[in-house]
C-alpha positions in Angstrom: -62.6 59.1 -14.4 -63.3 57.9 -11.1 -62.7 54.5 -9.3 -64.0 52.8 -6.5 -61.2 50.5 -4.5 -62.9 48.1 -2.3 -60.9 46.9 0.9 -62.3 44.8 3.6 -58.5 45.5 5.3 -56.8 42.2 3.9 -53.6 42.2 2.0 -55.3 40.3 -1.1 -57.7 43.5 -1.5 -54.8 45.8 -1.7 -54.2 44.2 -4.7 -56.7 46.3 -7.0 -55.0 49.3 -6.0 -51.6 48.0 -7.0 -53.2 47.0 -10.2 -54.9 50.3 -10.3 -51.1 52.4 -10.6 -49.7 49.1 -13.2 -52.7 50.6 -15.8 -50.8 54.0 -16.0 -54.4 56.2 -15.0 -53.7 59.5 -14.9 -53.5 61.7 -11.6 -56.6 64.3 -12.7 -58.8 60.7 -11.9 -60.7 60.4 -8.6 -60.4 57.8 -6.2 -62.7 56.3 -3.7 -61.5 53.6 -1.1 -64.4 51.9 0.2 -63.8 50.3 3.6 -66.2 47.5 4.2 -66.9 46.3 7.8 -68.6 43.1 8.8 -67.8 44.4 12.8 -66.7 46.6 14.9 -63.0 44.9 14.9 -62.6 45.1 11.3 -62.1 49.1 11.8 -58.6 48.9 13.0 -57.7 46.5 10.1 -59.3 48.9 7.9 -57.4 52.0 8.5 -54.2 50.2 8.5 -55.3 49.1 4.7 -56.2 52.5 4.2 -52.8 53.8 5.3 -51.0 51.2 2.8 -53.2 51.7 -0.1 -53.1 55.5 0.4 -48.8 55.0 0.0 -49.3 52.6 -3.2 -50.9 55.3 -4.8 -49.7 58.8 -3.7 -47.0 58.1 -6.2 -49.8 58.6 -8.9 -51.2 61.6 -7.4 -54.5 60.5 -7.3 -57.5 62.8 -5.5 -58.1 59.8 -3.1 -61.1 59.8 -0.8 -62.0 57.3 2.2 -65.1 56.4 2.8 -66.6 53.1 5.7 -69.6 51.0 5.3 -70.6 48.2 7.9 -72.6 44.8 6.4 -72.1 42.5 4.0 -69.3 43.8 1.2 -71.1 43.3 -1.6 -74.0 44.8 -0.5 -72.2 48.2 0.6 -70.1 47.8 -2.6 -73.7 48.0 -4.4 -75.2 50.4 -2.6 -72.0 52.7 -3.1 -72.3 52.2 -6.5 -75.9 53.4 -6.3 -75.2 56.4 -4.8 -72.7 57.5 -6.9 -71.4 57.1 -10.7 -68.6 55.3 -10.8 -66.3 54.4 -14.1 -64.9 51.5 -12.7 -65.1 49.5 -9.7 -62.0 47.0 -8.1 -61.9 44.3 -5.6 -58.9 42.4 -4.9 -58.6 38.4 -4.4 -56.2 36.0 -3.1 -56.5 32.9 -5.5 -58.5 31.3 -8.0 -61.5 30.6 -5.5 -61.4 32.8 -3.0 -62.4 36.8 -3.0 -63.3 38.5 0.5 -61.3 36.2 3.1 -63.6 33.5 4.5 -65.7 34.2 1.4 -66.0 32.8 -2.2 -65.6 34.8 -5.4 -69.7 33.4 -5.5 -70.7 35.6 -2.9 -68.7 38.8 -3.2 -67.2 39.3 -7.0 -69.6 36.8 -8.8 -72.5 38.7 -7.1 -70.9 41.9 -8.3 -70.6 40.8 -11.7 -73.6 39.5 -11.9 -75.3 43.0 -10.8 -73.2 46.0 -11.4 -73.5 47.4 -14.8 -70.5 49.5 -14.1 -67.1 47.4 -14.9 -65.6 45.3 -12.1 -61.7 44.7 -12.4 -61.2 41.1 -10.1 -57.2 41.2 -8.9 -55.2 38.2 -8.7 -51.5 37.8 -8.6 -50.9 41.2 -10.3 -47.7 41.4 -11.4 -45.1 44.4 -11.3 -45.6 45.2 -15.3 -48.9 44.7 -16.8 -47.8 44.3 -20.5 -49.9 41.3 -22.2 -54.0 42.0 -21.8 -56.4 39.4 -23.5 -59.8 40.7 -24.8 -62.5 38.1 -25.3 -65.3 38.8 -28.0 -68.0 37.3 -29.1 -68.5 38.4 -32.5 -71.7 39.8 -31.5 -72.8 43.4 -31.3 -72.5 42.8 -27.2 -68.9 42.4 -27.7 -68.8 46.3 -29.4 -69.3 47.6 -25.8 -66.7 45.6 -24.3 -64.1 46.3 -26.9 -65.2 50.1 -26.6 -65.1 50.3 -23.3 -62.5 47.6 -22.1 -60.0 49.5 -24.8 -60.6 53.2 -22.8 -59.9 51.3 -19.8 -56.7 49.7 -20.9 -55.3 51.9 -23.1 -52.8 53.1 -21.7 -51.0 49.9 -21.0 -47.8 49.2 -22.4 -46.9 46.0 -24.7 -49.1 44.0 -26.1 -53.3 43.4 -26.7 -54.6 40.2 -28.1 -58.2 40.0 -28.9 -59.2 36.7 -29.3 -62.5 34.8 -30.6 -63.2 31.7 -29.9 -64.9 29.6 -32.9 -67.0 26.0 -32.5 -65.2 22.9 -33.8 -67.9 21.8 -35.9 -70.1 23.9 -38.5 -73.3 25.4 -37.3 -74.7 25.3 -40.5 -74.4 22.6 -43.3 -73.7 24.9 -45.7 -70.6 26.3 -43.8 -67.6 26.5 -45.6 -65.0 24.2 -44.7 -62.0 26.4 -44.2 -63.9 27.8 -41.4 -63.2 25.0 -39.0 -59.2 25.8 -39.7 -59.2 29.7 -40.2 -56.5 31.4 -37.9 -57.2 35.2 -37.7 -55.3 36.1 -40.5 -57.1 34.2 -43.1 -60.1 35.2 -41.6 -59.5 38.6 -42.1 -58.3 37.8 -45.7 -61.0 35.8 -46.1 -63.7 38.2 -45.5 -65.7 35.8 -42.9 -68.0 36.8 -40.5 -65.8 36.4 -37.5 -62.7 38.3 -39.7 -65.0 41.2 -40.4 -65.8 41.1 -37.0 -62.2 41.1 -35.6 -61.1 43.6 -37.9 -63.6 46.2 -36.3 -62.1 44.6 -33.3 -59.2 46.2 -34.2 -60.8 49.7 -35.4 -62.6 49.9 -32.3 -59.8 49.5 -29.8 -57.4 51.8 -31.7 -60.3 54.1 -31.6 -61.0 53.9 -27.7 -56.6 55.2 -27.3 -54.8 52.0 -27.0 -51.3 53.0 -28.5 -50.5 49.0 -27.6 -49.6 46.6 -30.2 -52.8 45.2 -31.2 -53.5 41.4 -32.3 -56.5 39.4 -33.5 -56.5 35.6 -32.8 -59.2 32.6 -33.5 -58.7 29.2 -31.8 -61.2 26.9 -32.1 -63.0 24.8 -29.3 -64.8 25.8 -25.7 -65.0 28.9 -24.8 -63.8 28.7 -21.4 -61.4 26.2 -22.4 -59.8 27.5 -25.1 -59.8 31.0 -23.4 -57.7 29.3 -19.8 -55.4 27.5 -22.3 -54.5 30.8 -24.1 -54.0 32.5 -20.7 -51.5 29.5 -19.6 -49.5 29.3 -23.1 -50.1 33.6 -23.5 -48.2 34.4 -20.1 -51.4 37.4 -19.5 -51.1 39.9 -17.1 -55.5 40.8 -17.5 -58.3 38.9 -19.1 -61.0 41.7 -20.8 -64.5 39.9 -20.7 -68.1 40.7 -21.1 -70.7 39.5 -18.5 -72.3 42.7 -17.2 -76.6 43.6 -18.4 -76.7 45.6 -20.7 -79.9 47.2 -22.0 -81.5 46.0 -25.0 -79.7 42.2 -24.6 -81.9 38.9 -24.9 -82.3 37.1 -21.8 -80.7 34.3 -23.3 -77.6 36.3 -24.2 -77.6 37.6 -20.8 -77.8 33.9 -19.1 -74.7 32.6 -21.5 -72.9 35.6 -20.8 -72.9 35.3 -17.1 -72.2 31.9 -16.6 -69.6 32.3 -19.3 -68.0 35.1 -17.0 -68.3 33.1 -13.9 -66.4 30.4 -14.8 -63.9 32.3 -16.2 -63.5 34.2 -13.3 -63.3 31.5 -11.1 -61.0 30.5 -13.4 -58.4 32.4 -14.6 -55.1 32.9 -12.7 -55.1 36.4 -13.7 -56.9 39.0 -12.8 -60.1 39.7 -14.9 -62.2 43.3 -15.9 -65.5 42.7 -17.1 -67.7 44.7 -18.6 
């Protein structure tokens, strides 16, 4: 696998790499710190953040390369990704609202997300032990990538994996069973319902993509981005697993609901976020 680390030389985007060695990769994948540079006074900054994320990591034994680009981040960061395959590209934030220092998450991750097909892992306020993640799906076939592909990426994380859907509090058909507006996951799944077939495939999928984590489904019912920030703040989550990225072969419209879904959430969310 290989990883791009971005690093404008600030503390707050060191944090992806610590993030990076809490996921438990393994030393045969390849690293890439990308330096970005806005001026030429940035460079010193730079290679001292290259020195200290080189030390967070040499205790993985990563093959770590270092590479500079000068502009705008998330242009370079784009134009890296271009040029070469990546499997998974980080930045590291400060806060809720802030990504790049002097810079919103609008301008630098929310750009990213809104252009990279590749996965972008957002870190916030990682923690010493990633152990809870929280997958989001939508019970559409979208959400099959991000389970695929957001399970390979976490799978190797110890403790525990909740994937959670979020159903509407009112029936969107007249002919909608009433239990639906009270199912929890379990009697979903019992049930047979659309969203508990969906969640057990949930289940198949991830345990399929490696993850040797205790896996749980879970409905709540409500807004999305609502419902998914008050599970974060009652969950205690380490990660927030979301789908936002273009996909080929997805409706416009699912592509607009997707992305402003992601943005808010990644405004949002006190943790740090990978979206696919």
């Amino acid at each position: 696998m290989r990883i791009l680390i971005c690093s404008d030389g600030s503390p707050a985007a060191e944090q992806s790499a610590y993030l990076i060695t809490r996921l438990n990769y393994v030393s045969e994948d390849e690293i890439i710190v990308l330096g970005v540079s806005e001026s030429d006074g940035d460079q010193v900054q730079l290679s001292a953040s290259f020195e200290r994320i080189k030390a967070l990591l040499d205790g993985q034994k990563f093959t770590v390369q270092q590479k500079i680009r000068y502009g705008h981040p998330a242009v370079q960061i784009m134009k890296e990704v271009e040029e070469t395959s990546f499997d998974l590209v980080t930045v590291g934030t400060s806060g809720h609202m802030r990504g790049f220092p002097g810079l919103r998450i609008g301008s630098t991750a929310q750009k990213l997300a809104r252009l990279l097909t590749t996965p972008l892992l957002v870190a916030r306020h990682v923690p010493s032990k990633v152990n809870k993640v929280l997958i989001c799906t939508g019970a559409e076939i979208p959400s099959l990538e991000t389970l695929s592909v957001g399970g390979k990426l976490i799978s190797r994380v110890p403790g525990e994996i909740i994937v959670l859907h979020v159903m509407s509090q009112v029936a969107m058909r007249l002919d909608s069973p009433a239990d639906d507006l009270v199912d929890t996951a379990e009697s979903a799944i019992q049930r047979g319902t659309r969203e508990g077939r969906h969640l057990t495939q949930a289940l198949k999928l991830l345990q399929q993509a490696g993850v040797v984590s205790k896996i749980k489904p879970l409905l709540r019912h409500g807004l999305v981005v609502d419902e998914v920030l008050e599970e974060i703040d009652e969950g205690g989550y380490n990660l927030l697993i979301i789908g936002g990225h273009y996909h080929h072969g997805r409706s416009h419209w699912t592509e607009l609901l997707l992305e402003d879904l992601a943005g808010e959430l990644l405004q949002k969310a006190p943790c740090s976020v990978l979206i696919i």
